[in-house]
C-alpha positions in Angstrom: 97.4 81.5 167.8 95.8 83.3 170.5 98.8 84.7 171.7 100.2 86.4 168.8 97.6 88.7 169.1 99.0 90.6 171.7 102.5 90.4 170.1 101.4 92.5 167.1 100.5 95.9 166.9 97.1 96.1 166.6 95.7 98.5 163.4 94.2 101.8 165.0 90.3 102.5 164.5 91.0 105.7 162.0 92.8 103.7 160.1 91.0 102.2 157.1 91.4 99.0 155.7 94.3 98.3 152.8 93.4 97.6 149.1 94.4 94.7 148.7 94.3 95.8 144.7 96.8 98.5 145.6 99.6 96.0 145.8 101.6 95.8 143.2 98.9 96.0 141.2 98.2 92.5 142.2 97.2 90.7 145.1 98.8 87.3 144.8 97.8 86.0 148.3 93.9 85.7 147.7 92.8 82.3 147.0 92.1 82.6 143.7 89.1 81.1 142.3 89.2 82.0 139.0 87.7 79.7 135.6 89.2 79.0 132.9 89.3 77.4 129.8 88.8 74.0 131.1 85.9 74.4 133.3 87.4 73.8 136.2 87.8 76.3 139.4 91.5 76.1 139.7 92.4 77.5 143.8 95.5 77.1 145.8 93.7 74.3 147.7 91.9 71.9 145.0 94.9 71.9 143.1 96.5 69.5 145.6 93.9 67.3 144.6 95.7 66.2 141.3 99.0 64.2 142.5 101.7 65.8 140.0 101.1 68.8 141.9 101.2 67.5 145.6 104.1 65.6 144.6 105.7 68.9 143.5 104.8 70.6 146.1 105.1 68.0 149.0 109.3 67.4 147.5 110.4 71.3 147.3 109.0 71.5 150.8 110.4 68.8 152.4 113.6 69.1 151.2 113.8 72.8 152.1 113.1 71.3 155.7 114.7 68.8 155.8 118.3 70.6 155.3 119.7 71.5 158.7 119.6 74.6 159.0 122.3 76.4 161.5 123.9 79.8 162.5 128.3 80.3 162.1 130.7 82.6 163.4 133.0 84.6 161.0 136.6 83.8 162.2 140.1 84.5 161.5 140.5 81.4 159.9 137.2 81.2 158.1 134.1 80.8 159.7 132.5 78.0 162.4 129.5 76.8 163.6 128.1 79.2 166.3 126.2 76.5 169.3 126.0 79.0 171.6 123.5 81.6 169.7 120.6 82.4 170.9 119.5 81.9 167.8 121.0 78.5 166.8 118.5 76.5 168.5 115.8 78.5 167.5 116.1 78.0 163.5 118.0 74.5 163.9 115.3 73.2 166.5 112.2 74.9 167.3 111.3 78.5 166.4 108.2 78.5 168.5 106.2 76.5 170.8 104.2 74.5 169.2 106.5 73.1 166.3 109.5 72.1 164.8 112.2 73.9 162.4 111.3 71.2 160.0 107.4 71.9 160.1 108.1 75.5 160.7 109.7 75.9 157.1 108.1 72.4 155.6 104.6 75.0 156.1 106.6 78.5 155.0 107.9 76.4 151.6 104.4 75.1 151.1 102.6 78.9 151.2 105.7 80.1 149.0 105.1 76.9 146.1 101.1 77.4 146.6 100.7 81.1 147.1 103.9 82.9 146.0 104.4 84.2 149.3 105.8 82.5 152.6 105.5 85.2 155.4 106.9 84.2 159.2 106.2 86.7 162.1 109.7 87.7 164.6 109.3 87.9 167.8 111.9 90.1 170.0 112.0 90.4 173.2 112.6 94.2 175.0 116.0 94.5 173.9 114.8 93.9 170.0 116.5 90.4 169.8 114.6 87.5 167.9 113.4 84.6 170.2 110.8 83.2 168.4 109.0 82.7 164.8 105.8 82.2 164.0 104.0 81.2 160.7 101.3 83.8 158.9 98.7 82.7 156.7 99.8 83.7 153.2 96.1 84.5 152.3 95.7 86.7 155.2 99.0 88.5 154.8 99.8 91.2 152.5 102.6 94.6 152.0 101.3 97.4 150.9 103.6 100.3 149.5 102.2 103.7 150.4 104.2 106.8 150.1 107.9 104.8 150.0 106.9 103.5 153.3 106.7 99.4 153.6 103.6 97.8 155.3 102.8 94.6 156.1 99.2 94.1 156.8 97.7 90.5 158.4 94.8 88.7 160.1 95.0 87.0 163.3 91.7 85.9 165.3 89.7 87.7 162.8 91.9 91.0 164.1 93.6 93.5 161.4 97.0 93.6 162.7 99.5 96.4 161.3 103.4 94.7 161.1 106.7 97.0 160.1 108.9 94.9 157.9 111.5 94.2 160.0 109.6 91.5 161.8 108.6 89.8 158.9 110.8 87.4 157.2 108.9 86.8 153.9 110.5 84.6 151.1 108.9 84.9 147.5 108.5 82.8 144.5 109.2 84.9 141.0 107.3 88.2 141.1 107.3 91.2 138.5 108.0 94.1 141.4 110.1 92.7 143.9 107.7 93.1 146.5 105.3 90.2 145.7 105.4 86.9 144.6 102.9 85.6 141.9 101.2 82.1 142.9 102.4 79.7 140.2 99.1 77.9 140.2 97.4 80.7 139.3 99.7 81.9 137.0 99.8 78.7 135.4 95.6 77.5 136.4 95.0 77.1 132.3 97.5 73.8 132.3 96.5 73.0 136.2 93.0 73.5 134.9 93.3 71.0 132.1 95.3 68.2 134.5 92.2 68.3 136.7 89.6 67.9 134.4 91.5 65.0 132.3 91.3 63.5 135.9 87.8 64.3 136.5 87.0 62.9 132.8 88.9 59.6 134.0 87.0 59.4 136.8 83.9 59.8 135.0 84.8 57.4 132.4 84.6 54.4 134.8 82.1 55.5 137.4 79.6 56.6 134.7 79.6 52.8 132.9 81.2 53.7 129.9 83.4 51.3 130.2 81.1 47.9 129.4 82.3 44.4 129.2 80.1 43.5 126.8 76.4 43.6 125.4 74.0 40.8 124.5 72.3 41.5 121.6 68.6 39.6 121.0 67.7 39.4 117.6 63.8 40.6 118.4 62.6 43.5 120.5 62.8 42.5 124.3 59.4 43.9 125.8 59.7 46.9 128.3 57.4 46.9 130.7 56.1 44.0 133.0 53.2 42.3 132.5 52.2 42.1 136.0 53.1 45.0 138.0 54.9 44.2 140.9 57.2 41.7 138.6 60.6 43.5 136.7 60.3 43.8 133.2 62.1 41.7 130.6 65.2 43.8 130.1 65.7 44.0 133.6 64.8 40.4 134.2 67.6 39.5 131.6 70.2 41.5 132.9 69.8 40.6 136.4 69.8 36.5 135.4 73.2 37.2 133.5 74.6 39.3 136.4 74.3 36.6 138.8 75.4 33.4 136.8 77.9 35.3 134.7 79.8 38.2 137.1 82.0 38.2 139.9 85.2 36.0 140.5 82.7 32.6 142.0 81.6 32.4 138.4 84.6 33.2 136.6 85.3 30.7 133.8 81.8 29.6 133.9 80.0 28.6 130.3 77.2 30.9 129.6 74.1 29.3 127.9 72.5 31.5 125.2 68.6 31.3 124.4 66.5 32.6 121.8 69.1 33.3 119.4 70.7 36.2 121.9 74.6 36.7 121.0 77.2 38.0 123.0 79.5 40.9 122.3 82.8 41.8 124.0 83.5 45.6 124.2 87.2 46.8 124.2 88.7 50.1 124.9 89.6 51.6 121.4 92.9 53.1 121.9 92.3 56.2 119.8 89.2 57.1 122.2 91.2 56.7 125.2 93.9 59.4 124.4 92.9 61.1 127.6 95.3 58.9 129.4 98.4 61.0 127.0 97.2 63.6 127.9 97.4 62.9 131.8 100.9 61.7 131.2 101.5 65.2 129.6 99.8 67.3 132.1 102.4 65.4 135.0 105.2 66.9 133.1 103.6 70.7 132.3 103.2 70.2 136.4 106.7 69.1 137.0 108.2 71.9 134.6 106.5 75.0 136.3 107.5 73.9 139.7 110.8 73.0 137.8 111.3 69.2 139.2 112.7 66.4 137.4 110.1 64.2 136.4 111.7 61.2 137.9 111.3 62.7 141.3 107.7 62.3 141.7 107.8 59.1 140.1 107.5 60.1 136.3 109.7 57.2 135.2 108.3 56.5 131.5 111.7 58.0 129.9 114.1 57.5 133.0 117.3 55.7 133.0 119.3 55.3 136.6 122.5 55.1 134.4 123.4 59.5 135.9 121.0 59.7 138.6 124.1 61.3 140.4 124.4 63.8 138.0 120.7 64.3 137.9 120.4 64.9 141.7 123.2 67.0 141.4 121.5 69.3 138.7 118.2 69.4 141.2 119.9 70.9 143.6 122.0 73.3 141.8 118.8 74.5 139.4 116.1 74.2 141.8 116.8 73.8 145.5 119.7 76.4 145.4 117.6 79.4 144.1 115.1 78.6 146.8 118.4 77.9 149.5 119.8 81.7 148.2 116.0 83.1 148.9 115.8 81.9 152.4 119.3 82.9 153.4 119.4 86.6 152.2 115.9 86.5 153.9 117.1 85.2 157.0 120.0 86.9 157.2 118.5 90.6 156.1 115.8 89.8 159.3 117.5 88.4 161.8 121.5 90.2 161.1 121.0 93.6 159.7 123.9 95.1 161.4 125.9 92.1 162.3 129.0 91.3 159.9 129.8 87.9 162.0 127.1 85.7 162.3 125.1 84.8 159.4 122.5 81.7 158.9 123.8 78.3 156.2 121.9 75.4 154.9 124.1 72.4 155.8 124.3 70.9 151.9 126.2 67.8 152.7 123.5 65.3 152.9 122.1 66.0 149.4 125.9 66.6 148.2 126.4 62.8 148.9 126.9 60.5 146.4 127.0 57.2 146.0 129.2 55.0 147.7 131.9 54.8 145.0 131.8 58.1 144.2 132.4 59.1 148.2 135.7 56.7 148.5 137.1 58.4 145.7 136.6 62.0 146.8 137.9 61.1 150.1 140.9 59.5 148.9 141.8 62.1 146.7 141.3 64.7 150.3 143.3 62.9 152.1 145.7 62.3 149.6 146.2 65.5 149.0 146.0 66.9 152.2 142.8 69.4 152.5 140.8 66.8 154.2 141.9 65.0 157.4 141.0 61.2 158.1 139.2 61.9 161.3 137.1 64.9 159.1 136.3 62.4 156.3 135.2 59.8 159.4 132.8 63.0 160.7 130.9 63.3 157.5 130.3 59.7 157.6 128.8 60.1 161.0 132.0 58.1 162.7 133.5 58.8 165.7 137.1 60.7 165.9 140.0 58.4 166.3 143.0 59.3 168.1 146.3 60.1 165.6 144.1 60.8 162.8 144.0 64.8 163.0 147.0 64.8 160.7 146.8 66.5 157.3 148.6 64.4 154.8 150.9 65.4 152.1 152.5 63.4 148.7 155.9 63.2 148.4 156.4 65.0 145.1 154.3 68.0 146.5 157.2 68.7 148.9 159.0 71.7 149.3 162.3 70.0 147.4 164.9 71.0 150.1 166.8 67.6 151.4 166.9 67.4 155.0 170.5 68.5 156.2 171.2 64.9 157.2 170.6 63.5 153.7 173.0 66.1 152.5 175.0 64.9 150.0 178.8 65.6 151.0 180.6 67.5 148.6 184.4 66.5 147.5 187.2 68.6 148.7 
C-alpha cells in the first residue's frame, strides 16, 4: 500500500482533522464496540466468529465476485461487449497489481455487508482516464459534507489523505441520508449479541463439566482429606480408580464392581434445560433475515424441501443479489462514465440464471423454435463451440407472412 500514498492528495497542515461525528450525524465506519443487552461486545470483526453470520457474509460476497463483470458498447442494433476497453480488463480481470477482480470486489462486498460502506480508490493517469482501482479500509474512510461540498477523507500509512469524490467509487448498504451506509451488525448487535452468547453459553456448557455422565453416590460420608500427606484423599482416590477401569473406549462395555454399598447414577440432558440449542437455531435465522439470505443457503435445512429450489434461487437473486447488482452498476458507471452515453459496465447474469437441465432444453427449444435464439447462440451459452450452418434463425410455419409463393399459385379459371 506504499504506493498509494503518493497517488492521493495528501491533507494540508492548516487543515484540521474531520469529525468524524459530523457525518451524517453518524459515523458508520468505526468499528463499533458497543455492549448490549447480552453482555457481549458485538464489532464488525468478532461477529464473524458465529457461523450464521460468516456464512452470510462469505455467500453475498462471493457471489457478487464471482459474476463476470464486463464493459459493452451501445450500438445501432443494441449494444455488444466492448474487448477493446481500456477498461474491460481492468474490472473483468485485474484492477490493480496485486489482485484479482474477483478478490477486488469479494473484499469491497465484505466492507459493504460488515461495515455499511465499500469505498475503492481510481486511479487516472494525466489525461483523467481510470487505470487502476484500489481497495480503502472502510474504517479508515469516511465523506464529510461541509458547506454543499463532498469530501472524502482516508488513512493510508498512518497518513490523512484528502480524496474528491470522483475517484472514489463507494457502494452502500441501506443508510438514512444517502451519503452513508449503516453497518447492519451494528444496527442489528442486540440479535448478533444474543447468537454469540447462546454460543459462548454452549461452549461453556461442555467445557465447564456440566455435562456429567453420571455420579456415584456412597451411602456414608467419604473422608476429605488424606491421612498421610503426600497420599490423595478418598474422594480423589475414588474417582481416579473409576476413571481408569471405567472411561475411555479400552474399557467400554466393561462391568463395573461396586463396594460399600456405593450406587451409580446416570445423568441425562433434560430437554427443557437445554432450550439454548432453539434458541441457536433461531438466532441462524434472525442472522440470515437481516442480511436477507434464504436459510437454505448457508445450510439451514431444518424446514427445506428441494421440490422449487429453482424457484428459490431464482427469488435470491431477484430480492437480494439484484439490489446489490443495481448498487454496483450505477456506482460503477456514475465513476468511471460520467459523460459517456456508450459504454456502460453489466454483470454477466447467465450463470446464476441457469437452471436445471430440464428446464434449459425447454427454454432452448422454445428459442429456437421460435426464432429469437439461434442454435449456434444456444450451443455458446452452454460453453460449445460454433458449428458451421447453424447461424440460421428459425421460424414456424404458421408464423409466416401468409403470401403463397408465385409458383404455388393457384391458377384461376378463365
Amino acid at each position: 500500500m506504499a504506493i498509494l500514498t503518493n497517488l492521493f492528495r495528501a491533507r494540508p497542515a492548516a487543515t484540521p482533522a474531520p469529525d468524524p461525528s459530523n457525518v451524517g450525524g453518524l459515523n458508520p465506519n468505526i468499528l463499533f464496540l458497543d455492549n448490549n443487552d447480552s453482555g457481549i461486545r458485538v464489532s464488525q470483526w468478532s461477529s464473524l466468529q458465529m457461523s450464521a453470520v460468516y456464512a452470510c457474509i462469505r455467500l453475498l460476497s462471493e457471489t457478487i465476485a464471482q459474476l463476470p463483470l464486463v464493459i459493452r458498447k451501445r450500438t445501432a442494433d443494441g449494444s455488444e461487449l466492448a474487448y477493446s476497453h481500456p477498461l474491460f480488463n481492468i474490472l473483468h480481470n485485474t484492477p490493480n497489481r496485486w489482485m484479482s477482480s474477483f478478490s477486488w470486489r469479494n473484499s469491497s462486498q465484505f466492507h459493504v455487508c460488515g461495515w455499511g460502506n465499500g469505498y475503492s480508490y481510481i486511479v487516472r493517469n494525466q489525461l483523467g482516464e481510470p487505470r487502476a482501482l484500489y481497495p480503502l479500509l472502510p474504517d479508515r474512510t469516511f465523506p464529510q459534507l461541509i458547506d454543499d461540498q463532498l469530501t472524502y477523507w482516508t488513512t493510508v500509512n498512518d497518513a490523512g489523505l484528502e480524496l474528491i469524490p470522483e475517484d472514489v467509487i463507494h457502494v452502500q448498504s441501506l443508510g438514512f441520508d444517502g451519503l452513508v451506509g449503516i453497518s447492519p451488525i451494528h444496527l442489528h448487535r442486540e440479535a448478533v449479541g444474543l447468537g454469540m452468547a447462546a454460543q459462548k453459553f454452549g461452549a461453556k456448557l461442555f467445557s465447564s463439566g456440566s455435562l456429567l455422565s453420571g455420579i456415584l453416590k456412597h451411602p456414608g460420608k467419604l473422608k476429605r482429606k488424606p491421612e498421610k500427606p503426600d497420599d490423595p484423599s478418598p474422594v480423589e482416590r475414588l474417582r481416579k480408580q473409576w476413571k481408569e477401569l471405567y472411561t475411555g473406549l479400552d474399557n467400554a462395555n466393561t462391568v463395573a464392581v461396586l463396594e460399600e454399598g456405593m450406587e451409580f447414577q446416570k445423568i441425562a440432558i433434560n430437554p427443557d434445560d437445554a432450550q439454548f440449542i432453539e434458541s441457536r437455531r433461531f438466532q441462524i435465522s434472525e442472522i440470515a433475515r437481516i442480511f436477507n439470505v434464504p436459510g437454505y443457503l448457508i445450510n439451514d435445512l431444518e424446514k427445506t424441501t428441494f421440490n422449487n429450489l429453482s424457484q428459490l434461487s431464482m427469488s435470491f437473486l431477484r430480492y437480494t443479489i439484484m439490489p446489490w447488482i443495481v448498487r454496483w452498476e450505477q456506482e460503477l458507471n456514475r465513476k468511471l462514465f460520467p459523460k459517456s452515453s456508450t459504454f456502460f459496465v453489466k454483470f454477466n447474469l447467465q450463470g446464476l440464471l441457469r437452471g436445471t437441465l430440464d428446464e434449459r432444453k425447454e427454454y432452448y427449444k422454445t428459442a429456437i423454435e421460435y426464432g429469437w435464439l439461434s442454435r449456434n447462440e444456444v450451443r455458446e451459452l452452454e460453453d460449445l463451440n460454433r458449428v458451421e450452418g447453424l447461424d440460421e434463425y428459425l421460424r414456424p410455419l404458421n408464423l409466416g407472412s401468409g403470401q403463397i409463393p408465385p409458383e404455388e399459385e393457384i391458377p384461376t379459371e378463365t
